[in-house]
N, C-alpha and C positions, 0 to 999 in steps of 0.2 A: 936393396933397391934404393937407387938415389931421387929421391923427390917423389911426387906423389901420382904425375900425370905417366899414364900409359902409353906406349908407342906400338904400331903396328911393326908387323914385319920388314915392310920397306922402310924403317924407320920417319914415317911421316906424321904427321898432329894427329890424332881421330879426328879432335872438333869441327877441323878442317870443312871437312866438307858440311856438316850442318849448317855453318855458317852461312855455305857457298848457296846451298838450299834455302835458308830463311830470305837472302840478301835477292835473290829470285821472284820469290814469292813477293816479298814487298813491290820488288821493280815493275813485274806485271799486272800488278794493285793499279799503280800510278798509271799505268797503259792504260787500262781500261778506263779510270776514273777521268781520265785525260779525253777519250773518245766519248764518254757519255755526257760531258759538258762541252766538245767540240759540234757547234751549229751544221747540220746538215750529214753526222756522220749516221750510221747504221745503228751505233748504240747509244743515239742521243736519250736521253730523259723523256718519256712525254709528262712528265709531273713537272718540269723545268718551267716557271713564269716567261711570258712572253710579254711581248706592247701590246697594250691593251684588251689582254686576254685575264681573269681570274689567273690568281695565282693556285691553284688548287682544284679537281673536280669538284668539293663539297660547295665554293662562291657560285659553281656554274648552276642555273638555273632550267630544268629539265625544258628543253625546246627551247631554247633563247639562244636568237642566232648572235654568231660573236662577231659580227662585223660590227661598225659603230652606222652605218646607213640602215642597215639592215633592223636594230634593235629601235631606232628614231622609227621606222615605218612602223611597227611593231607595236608601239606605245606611244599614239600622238599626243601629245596636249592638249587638253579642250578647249575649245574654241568658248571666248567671252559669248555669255549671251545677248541676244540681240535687245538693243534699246527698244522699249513700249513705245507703240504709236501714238502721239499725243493725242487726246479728245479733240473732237473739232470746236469746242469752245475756247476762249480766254478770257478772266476773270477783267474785267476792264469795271470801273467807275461810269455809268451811264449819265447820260444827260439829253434825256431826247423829250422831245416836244409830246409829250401827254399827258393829257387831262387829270386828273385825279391821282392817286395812290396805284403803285408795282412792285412788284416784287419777283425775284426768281434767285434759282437754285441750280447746281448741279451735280452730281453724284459720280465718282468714276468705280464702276460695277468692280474693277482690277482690285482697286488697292481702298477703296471703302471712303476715299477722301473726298470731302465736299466745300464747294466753289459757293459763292450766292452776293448777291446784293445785302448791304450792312440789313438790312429788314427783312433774310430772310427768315427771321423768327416771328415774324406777325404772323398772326392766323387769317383769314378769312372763310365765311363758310363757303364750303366744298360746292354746291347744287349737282348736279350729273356726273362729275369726275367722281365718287365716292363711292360709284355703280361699278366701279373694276372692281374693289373691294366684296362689296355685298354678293356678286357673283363666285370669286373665289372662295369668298367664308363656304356659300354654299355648296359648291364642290367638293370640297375638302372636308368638311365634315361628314357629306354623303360617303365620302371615300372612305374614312375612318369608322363611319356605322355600317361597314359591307355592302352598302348600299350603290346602285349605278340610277343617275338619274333618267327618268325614262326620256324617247325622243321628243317627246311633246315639251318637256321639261329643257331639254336641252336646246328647244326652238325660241323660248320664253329667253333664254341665259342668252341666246345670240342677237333676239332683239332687244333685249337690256341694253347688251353693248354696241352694236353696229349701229342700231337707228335710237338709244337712249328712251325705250320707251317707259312711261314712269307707273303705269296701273302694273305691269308686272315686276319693276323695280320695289314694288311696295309691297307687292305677295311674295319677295324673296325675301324684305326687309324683316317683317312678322314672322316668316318660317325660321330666320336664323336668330330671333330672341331679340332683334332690334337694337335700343341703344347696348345690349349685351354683347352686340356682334360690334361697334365700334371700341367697345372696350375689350376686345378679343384685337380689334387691329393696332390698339396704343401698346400693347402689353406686347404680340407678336411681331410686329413692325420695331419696335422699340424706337418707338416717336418719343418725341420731348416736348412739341412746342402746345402740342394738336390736344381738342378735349370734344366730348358727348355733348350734343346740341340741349342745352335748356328743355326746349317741347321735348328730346330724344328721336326725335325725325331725323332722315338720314340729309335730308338736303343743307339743313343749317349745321351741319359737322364741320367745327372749326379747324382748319389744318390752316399750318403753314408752309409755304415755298420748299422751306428745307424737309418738312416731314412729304411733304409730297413727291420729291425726290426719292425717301427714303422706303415710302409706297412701295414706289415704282420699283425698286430692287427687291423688296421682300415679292412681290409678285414674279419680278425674273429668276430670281434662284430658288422658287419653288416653295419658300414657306408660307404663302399666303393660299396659294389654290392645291397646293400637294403634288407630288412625284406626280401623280396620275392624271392631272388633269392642268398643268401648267402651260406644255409645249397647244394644250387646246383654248386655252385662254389668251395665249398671248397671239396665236395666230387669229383668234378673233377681233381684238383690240387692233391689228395690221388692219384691219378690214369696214373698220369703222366708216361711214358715209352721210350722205345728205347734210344735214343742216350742222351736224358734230362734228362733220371732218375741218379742221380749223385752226390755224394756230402753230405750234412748235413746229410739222412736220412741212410745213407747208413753206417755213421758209428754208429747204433743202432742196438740189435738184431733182427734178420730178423722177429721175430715175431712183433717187434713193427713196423715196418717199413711203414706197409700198414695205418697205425693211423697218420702220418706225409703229412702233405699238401705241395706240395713246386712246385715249378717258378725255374726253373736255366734259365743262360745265359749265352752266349760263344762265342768269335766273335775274328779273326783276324785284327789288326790294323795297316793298312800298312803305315798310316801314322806315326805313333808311332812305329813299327816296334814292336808292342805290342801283347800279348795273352792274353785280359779280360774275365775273370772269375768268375762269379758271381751266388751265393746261397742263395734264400728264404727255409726258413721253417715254418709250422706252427704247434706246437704240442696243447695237451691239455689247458698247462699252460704258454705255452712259444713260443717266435716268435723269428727267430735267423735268421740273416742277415751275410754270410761270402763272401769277394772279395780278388780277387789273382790278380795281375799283375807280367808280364816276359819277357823277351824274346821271340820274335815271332816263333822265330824255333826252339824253346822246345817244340811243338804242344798242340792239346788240353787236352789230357791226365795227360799229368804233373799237371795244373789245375785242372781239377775234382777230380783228388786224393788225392790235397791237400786240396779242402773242406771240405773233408771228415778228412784228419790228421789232421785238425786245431778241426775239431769238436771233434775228439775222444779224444785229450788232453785236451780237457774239459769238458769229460764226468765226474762225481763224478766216476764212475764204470766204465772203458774203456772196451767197450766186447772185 
């Protein structure tokens, strides 16, 4: 036999046709593979990347629609939050025609920041405004010894505050330890300026403008009279009247007026030959502390007036 490769009967290649069959097989390779990456045919890809579609099931996110409007509605942006309502005060340099020695304060209840005239770290004693206090000690303490004060008790608590009266102001003074109960309000309050009256009487308790202010917030968010007994304190402090009602609130218009909490105090000083004059407020946003000292025989009038003219030149809006 000459050479090595075999021939069929018809004398033709064998390999012949294996070839003919590989060259087949590849060609309709290319067919298909040709149809599965032509756009729109029957055997396109769904694994095939599109515009703006994941390139893969695994990027697609279960229920995420794939349009680009669609996925924006889907997942807004947050919206900035809205700018704080400014306090109805502005810190301004006063200069107004009164007598004697002022001072005030003001506190923004939001952000703990506080405003005041360069003095407002002077003290003066308190007389009647130091009566929010001695009520809330009371309350708060009753709350904490399981204690509910009886209605009789809480008749005395509302004429404390509404009409300032001082023989039952001084049977709550004794029941809460006295000068102990103002050194419960420098510690609790976290006053700076303010100290325990000499006698330990609650009327000569020296506060100043800015601890006044700072009063006025530990009573609104509840550390002074307790969870339990705060939203009843301060609705009685709204309701304050006759010779007390005076002052901060007054220079607001009269619709807002009933929305302001407030403590005044007003005392002849014969020692001092003085007229003390002193204003708690508490509004919404803000707690404001003003004190007047004068001459004794300008009476108490000239005072309450001018709590009220020290407030209105600080209203952003004077009504």
């Amino acid at each position: 036999m000459a050479g090595s490769r075999r021939t069929n009967r018809s004398g033709g290649d064998e390999s012949s046709p294996i070839r003919l069959i590989a060259v087949a097989v590849i060609l309709v390779g290319l067919v298909l593979v040709s149809l599965r990456l032509l756009p729109g045919s029957p055997f396109e890809s769904t694994a095939a990347a599109r515009w703006g579609e994941p390139g893969t099931p695994a990027d697609r996110a279960t229920g995420t629609p794939t349009d680009r409007s669609a996925r924006a509605t889907a997942a807004p942006r947050p919206s900035p939050s809205p700018a704080a309502e400014p306090l109805p005060f502005e810190a301004r340099d006063l200069d107004l025609d009164i007598e004697g020695w002022y001072s005030w304060s003001v506190l923004d209840r939001r952000t703990g920041e506080i405003i005041g005239s360069d003095n407002m770290a002077e003290t003066s004693t308190t007389a009647s405004l130091i009566k929010a206090w001695i009520v809330a000690d009371y309350l708060r303490r009753a709350a904490d010894a399981g204690q509910t004060p009886s209605d009789a008790k809480l008749a005395d608590a509302t004429r404390i505050i509404r009409d300032s009266d001082n023989v039952r102001a001084e049977q709550f003074y004794n029941t809460v330890g006295r000068s102990a109960s103002i050194k419960r309000l420098l510690s609790m309050c976290k006053l700076t300026d303010s100290k325990v009256a000499a006698d330990g009487g609650w009327s000569r308790t020296a506060l100043s403008p800015r601890d006044t202010a700072r009063m006025g917030q530990c009573i609104a968010d509840g550390r002074a009279a307790g969870p339990k007994w705060t939203k009843w304190l301060i609705s009685e402090m709204r309701l304050v009247r006759g010779t007390g009602d005076f002052g901060i609130r007054k220079a607001f218009p009269a619709a807002e007026r009933g929305t302001i909490a407030i403590k005044n105090g007003w005392v002849d000083r014969d020692k001092e030959q003085e007229m003390h004059i002193n204003c708690l407020a508490i509004g919404d946003t803000w707690t404001m502390g003003v004190m007047v000292r004068y001459p004794i025989n300008m009476g108490y009038e000239y005072g309450m007036k001018n709590c009220q003219k020290i407030t209105a030149a600080l209203l952003r809006t004077t009504p």
